[in-house]
MIFI-309905 format. One record per residue (C-alpha): y, z negated, x; residue in one letter; chain; residue number from 0. Coordinates in steps of 0.05 Angstrom, whole numbers. Example, Ala and Ser with C-alpha at 12.3 -4.5 7.8 and 13.67 -1.06 7.14 Angstrom:
       yy       zz       xx   rest   kette    nr
      -90     -156      246      A       A     0
      -21     -143      273      S       A     1
This chain:
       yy       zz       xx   rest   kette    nr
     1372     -146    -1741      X       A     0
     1301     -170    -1764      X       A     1
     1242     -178    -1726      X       A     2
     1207     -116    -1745      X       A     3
     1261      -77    -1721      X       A     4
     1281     -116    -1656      X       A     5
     1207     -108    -1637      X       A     6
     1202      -33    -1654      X       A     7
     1276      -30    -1606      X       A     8
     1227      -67    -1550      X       A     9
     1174      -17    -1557      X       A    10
     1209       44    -1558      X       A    11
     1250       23    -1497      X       A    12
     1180        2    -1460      X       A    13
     1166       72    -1467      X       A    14
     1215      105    -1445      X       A    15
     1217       64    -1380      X       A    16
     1151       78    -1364      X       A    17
     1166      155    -1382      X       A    18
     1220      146    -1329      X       A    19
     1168      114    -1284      X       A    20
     1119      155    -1291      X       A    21
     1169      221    -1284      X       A    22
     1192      184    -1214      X       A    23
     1117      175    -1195      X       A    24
     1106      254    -1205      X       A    25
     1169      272    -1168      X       A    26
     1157      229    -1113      X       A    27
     1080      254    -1107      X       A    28
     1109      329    -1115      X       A    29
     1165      317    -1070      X       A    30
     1118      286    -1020      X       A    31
     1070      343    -1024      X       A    32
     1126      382    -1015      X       A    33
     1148      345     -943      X       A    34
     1071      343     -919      X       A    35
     1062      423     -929      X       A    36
     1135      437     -901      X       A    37
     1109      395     -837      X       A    38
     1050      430     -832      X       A    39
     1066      504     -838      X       A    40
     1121      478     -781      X       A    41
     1071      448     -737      X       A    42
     1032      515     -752      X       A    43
     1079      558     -735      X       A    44
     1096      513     -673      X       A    45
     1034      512     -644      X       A    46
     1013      591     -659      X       A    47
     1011      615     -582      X       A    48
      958      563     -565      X       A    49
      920      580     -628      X       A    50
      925      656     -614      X       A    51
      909      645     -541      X       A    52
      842      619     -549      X       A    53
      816      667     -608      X       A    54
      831      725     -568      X       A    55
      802      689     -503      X       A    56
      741      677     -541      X       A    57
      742      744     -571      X       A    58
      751      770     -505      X       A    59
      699      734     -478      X       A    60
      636      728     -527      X       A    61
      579      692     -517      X       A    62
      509      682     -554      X       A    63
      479      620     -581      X       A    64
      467      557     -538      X       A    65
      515      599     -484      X       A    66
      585      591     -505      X       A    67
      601      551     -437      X       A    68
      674      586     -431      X       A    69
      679      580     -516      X       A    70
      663      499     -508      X       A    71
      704      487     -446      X       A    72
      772      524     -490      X       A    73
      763      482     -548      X       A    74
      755      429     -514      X       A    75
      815      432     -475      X       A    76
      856      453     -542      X       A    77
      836      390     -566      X       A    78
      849      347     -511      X       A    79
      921      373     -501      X       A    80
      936      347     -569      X       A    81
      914      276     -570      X       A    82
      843      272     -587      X       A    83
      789      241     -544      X       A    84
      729      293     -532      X       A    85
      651      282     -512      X       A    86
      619      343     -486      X       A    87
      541      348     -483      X       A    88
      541      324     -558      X       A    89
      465      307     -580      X       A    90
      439      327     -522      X       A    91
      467      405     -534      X       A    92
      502      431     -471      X       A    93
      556      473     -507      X       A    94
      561      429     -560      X       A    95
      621      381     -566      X       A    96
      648      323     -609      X       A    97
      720      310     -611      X       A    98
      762      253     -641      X       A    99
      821      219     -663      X       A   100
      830      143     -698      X       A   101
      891      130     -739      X       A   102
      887       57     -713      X       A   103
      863       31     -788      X       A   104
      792       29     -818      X       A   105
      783       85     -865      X       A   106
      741      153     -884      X       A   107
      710      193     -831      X       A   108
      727      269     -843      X       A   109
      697      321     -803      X       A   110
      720      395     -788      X       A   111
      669      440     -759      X       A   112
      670      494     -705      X       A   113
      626      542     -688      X       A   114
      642      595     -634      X       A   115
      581      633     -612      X       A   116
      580      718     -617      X       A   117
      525      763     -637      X       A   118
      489      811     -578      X       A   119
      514      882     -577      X       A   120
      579      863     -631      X       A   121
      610      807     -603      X       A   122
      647      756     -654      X       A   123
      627      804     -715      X       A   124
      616      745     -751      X       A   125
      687      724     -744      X       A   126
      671      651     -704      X       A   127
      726      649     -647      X       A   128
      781      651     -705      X       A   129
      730      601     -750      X       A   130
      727      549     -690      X       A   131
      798      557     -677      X       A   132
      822      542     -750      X       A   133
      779      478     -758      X       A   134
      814      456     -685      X       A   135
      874      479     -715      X       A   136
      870      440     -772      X       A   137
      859      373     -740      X       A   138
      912      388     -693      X       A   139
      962      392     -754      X       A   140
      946      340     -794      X       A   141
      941      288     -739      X       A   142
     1011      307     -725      X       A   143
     1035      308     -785      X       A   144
     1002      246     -813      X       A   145
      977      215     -767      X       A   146
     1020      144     -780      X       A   147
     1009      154     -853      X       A   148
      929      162     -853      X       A   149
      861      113     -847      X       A   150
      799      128     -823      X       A   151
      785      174     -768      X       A   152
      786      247     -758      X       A   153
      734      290     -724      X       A   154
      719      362     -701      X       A   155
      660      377     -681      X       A   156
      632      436     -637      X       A   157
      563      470     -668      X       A   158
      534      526     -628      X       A   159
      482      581     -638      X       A   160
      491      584     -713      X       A   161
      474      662     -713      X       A   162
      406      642     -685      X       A   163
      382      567     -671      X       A   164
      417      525     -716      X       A   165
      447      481     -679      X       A   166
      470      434     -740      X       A   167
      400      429     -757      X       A   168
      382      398     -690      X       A   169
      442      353     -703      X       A   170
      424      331     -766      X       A   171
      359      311     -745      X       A   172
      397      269     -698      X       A   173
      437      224     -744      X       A   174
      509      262     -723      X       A   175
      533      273     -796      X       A   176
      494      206     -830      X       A   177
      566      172     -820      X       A   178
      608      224     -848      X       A   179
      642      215     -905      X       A   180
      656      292     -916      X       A   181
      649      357     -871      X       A   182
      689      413     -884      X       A   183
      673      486     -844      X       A   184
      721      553     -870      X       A   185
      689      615     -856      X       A   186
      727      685     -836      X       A   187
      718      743     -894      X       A   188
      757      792     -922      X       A   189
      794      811     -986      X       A   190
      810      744    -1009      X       A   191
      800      674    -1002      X       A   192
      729      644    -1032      X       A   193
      714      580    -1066      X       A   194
      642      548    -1027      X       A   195
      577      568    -1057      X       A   196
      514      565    -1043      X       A   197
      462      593     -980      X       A   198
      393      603     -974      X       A   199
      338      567     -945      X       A   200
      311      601     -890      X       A   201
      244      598     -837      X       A   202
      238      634     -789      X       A   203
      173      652     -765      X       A   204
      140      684     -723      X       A   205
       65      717     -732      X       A   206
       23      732     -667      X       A   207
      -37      777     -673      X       A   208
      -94      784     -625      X       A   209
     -144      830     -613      X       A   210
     -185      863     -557      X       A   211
     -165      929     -515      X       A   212
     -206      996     -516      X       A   213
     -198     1073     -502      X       A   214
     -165     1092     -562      X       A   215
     -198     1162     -564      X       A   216
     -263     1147     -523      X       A   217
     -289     1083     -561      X       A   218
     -241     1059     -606      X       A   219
     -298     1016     -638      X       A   220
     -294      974     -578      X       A   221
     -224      940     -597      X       A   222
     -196      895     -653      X       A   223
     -139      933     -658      X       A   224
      -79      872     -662      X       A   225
      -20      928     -693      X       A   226
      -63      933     -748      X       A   227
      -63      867     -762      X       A   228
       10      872     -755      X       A   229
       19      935     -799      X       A   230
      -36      911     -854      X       A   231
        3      844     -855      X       A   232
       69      880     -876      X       A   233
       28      921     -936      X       A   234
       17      858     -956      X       A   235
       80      825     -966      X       A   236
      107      887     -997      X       A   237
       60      887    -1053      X       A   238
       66      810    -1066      X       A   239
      150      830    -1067      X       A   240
      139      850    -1148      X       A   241
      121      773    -1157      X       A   242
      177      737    -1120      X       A   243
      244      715    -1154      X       A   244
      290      769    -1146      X       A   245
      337      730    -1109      X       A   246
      283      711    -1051      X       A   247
      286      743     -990      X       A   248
      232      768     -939      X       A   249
      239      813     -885      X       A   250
      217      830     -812      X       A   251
      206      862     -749      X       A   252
      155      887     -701      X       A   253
      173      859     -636      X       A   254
      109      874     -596      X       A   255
       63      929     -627      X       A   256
       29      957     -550      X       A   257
       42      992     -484      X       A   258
       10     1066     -497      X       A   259
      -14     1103     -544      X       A   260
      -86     1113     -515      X       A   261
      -97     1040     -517      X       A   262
     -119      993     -571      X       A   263
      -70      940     -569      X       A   264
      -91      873     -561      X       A   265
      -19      839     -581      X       A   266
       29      860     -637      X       A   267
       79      809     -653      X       A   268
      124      807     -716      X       A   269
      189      757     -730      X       A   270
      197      745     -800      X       A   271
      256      708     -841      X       A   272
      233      677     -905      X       A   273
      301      660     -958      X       A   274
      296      637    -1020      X       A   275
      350      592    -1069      X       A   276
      333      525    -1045      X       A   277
      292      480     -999      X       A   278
      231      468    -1051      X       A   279
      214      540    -1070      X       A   280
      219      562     -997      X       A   281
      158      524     -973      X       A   282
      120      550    -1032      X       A   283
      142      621    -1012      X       A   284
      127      617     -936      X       A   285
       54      583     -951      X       A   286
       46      650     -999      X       A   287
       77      701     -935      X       A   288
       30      662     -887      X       A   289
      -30      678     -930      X       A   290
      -11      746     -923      X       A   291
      -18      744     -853      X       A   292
      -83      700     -854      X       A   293
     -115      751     -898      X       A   294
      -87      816     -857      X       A   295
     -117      779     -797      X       A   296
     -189      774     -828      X       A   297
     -189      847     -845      X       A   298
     -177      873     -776      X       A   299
     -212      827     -742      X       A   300
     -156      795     -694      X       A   301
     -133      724     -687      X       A   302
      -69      694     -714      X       A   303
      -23      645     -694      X       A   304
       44      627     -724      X       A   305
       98      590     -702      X       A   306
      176      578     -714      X       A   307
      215      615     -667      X       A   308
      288      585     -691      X       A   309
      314      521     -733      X       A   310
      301      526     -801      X       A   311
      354      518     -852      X       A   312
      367      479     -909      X       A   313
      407      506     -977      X       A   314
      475      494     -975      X       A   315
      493      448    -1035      X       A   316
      560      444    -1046      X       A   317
      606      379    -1066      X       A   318
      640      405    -1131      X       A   319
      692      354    -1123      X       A   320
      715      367    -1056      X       A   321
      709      434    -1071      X       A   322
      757      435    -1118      X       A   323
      807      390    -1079      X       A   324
      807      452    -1023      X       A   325
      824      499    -1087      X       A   326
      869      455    -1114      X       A   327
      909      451    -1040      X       A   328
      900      529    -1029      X       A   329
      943      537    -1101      X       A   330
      992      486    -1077      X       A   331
     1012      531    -1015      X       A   332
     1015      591    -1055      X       A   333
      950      617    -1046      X       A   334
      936      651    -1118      X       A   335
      875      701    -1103      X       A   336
      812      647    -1098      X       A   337
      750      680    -1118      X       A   338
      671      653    -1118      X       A   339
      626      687    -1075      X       A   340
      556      663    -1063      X       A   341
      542      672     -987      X       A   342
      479      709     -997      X       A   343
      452      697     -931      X       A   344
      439      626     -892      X       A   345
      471      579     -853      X       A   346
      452      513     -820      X       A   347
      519      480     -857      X       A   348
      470      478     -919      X       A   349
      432      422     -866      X       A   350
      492      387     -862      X       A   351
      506      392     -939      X       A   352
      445      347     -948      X       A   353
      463      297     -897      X       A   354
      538      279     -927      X       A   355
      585      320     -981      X       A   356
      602      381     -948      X       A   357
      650      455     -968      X       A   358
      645      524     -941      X       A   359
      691      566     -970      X       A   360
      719      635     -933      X       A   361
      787      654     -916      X       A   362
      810      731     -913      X       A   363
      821      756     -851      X       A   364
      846      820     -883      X       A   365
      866      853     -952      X       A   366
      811      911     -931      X       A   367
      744      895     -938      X       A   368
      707      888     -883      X       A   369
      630      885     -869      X       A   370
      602      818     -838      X       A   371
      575      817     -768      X       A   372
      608      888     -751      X       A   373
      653      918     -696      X       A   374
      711      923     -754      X       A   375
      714      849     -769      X       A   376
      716      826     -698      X       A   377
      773      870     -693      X       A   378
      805      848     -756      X       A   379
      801      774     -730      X       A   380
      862      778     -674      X       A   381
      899      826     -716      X       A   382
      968      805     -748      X       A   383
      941      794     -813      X       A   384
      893      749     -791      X       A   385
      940      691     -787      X       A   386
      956      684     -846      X       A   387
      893      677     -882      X       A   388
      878      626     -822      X       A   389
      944      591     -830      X       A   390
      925      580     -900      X       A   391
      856      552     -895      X       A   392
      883      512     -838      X       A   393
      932      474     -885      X       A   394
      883      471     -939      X       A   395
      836      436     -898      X       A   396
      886      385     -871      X       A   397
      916      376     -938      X       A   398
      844      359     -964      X       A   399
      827      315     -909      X       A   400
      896      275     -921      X       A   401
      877      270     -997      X       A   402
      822      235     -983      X       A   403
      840      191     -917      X       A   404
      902      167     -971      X       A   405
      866      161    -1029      X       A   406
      805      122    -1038      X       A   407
      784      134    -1105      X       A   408
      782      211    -1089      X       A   409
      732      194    -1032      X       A   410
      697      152    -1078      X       A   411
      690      207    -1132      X       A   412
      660      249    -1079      X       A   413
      615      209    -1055      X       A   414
      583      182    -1115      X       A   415
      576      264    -1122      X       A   416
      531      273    -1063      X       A   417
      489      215    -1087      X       A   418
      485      232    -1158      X       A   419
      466      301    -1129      X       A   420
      409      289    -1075      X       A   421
      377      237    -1118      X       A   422
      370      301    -1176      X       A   423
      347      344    -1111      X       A   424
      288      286    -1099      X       A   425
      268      284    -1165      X       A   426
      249      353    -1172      X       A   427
């Protein structure tokens, strides 16, 4: 045998061993998927009745915003009875909580969010007792699972009063998500699940008007008539509407507009939400709604004052990456309906998003549709069906947290992400 040919024989069996190598790598890593999601839907399955327990308590039980003292006190207990160490009272926020477990080895810090607080009149028509629940229930898995395999620490933290105050925006101000190394929230919908998208910035404001009381029949030209500075004020943002981008948002209420109709009022209030795509163009669209009101104020004659009446949220910018690493688990459980849906409204998750890379997709609670923040989805989130789309997103999110607790160069990819992102966000 010559040379030539004893090296070719050397190359073509260095090839085939790492074929074989690489074939045992894949079956190992598919084979090992295959053991984490079997443990998981177990665990799941095992642990169902305390899941179930404390959606349909909460959805029992509803509370608003800043309120959720019986929502706070059951996740917190979940979440103690399964290993993980809990402060209450987190930033200062009575119903707000922080809970969390340490694999015992340095590594990422990956956060699961809960929110839990009802709407007035509805209840959870926004679907948050099963939300809060599934992010519990997702820690809950995966530390039991996992929990010898992983580094790094795992977190779920309690967020109240999203429906009105924001209360992720007061904790972002205070440095609770700087250390993060991801955040992941799953939102209850309908239909199918949804890949994250985006939100809207949002202000909310509100505009006080002042004026002077008089005899509305007997000497109306006594008063500075404050509904009028109301009612001209809303004239005025209609006509400006032809001049926004279409996919801005403005719209209000009169919350105060007088007592009687034989008096001039002297107070009309009106709370206004300003939305538009992101952060930037939002400022430049509230300076343009409060100039509105400045102007309907010097017409009637009455005084103005404006102030925020809730948190103000960020956009929600989503990490592409991790995004896809959610989608990616949600296809290796079976899931085969994923959609994209753009959330249309706001949320203070998009003030987390620019803190640390963040996801909000949505799980179905049912095949039907169903209409956010109504009687029907409330109902539809302790029905049967709603376990399974909860199940799901639960395993998902584990399954993407254990990605990236095992694998570095994932967190990495991430990460460089978020920067690459905000630092495009600051230079426009």
């Amino acid at each position: 045998m010559n040379l030539k040919n004893l090296k070719n024989k050397k190359l073509l069996r260095y090839k085939r061993n790492r074929y074989i190598i690489k074939e045992q790598q894949k079956m190992t890593l598919i084979n090992g998927g295959s053991v984490m999601k079997e443990k998981l839907s177990k665990l799941f399955d095992q642990h169902l009745d305390d899941f179930k327990k404390i959606n349909e308590f909460l959805y029992e039980n509803p509370e608003l915003g800043h309120k959720e003292y019986k929502a706070t006190e059951a996740h917190q207990s979940l979440l103690k009875k399964y290993g993980f160490s809990v402060e209450g009272n987190y930033c200062g926020l009575p119903t707000a909580f922080l809970a969390r477990w340490s694999a015992g080895k340095p590594g990422p810090r990956i956060a699961f969010l809960a929110e839990y607080d009802a709407l007035p009149g509805i209840g959870h028509g926004c679907g948050h007792n099963i939300l809060g629940v599934t992010s519990d229930a997702a820690g809950i898995i995966l530390k039991e699972a996992l929990g010898g395999e992983l580094a790094g620490e795992l977190f779920v933290i309690g967020t109240p009063a999203e429906e009105t105050d924001g209360a992720k925006v007061h904790m972002a101000d205070a440095g609770a998500f700087d250390d993060m190394d991801a955040v992941m929230i799953v939102h209850p919908d309908s239909e199918a699940h949804h890949i994250t998208g985006t939100s809207q910035a949002m202000e909310a404001i509100r505009f006080t008007f002042r004026g002077k009381t008089a005899h509305a029949a007997h000497a109306p030209h006594e008063g500075i008539n404050a509904l009028d500075g109301v009612i001209t004020f809303f004239n005025a943002v209609n006509a400006m509407r032809q001049e926004i981008p279409s996919s801005a948002r403005i719209h209000g209420i009169i919350s105060e507009g007088g007592k009687a109709a034989n008096v001039i009022p002297d107070l009309a209030v009106a709370d206004f939400y300003v939305r538009s795509r992101k952060l930037k163009d939002l400022q430049i669209l509230v300076e343009r709604v409060k100039n509105c009101a400045r102007g309907a104020a010097l017409a009637t004659g009455a005084t103005l004052s404006m102030e925020n009446y809730e948190a103000s949220f960020a956009d929600l910018v989503t990490n592409k990456k991790l995004a896809d690493l959610y989608q990616k688990n949600l296809r290796e459980i079976g899931v085969t309906d994923i959609r994209s849906k753009d959330m249309g409204g706001s949320t203070d998750a998009g003030n987390v998003s620019h803190r640390c890379p963040t996801i909000h997709p949505n799980f179905p609670l049912s095949a039907k549709h169903l209409v956010s923040h109504s009687t029907e989805l409330a109902a539809a989130t302790i029905a049967p069906e709603a376990y399974k789309g909860m199940k799901e997103a639960a395993m998902a999110l584990a399954m993407t947290a254990a990605d990236l607790m095992k694998d570095p160069a994932l967190l990495t990819e991430v990460k460089e992400e978020f920067a690459k992102t905000k630092l495009e966000d600051d230079n426009k």
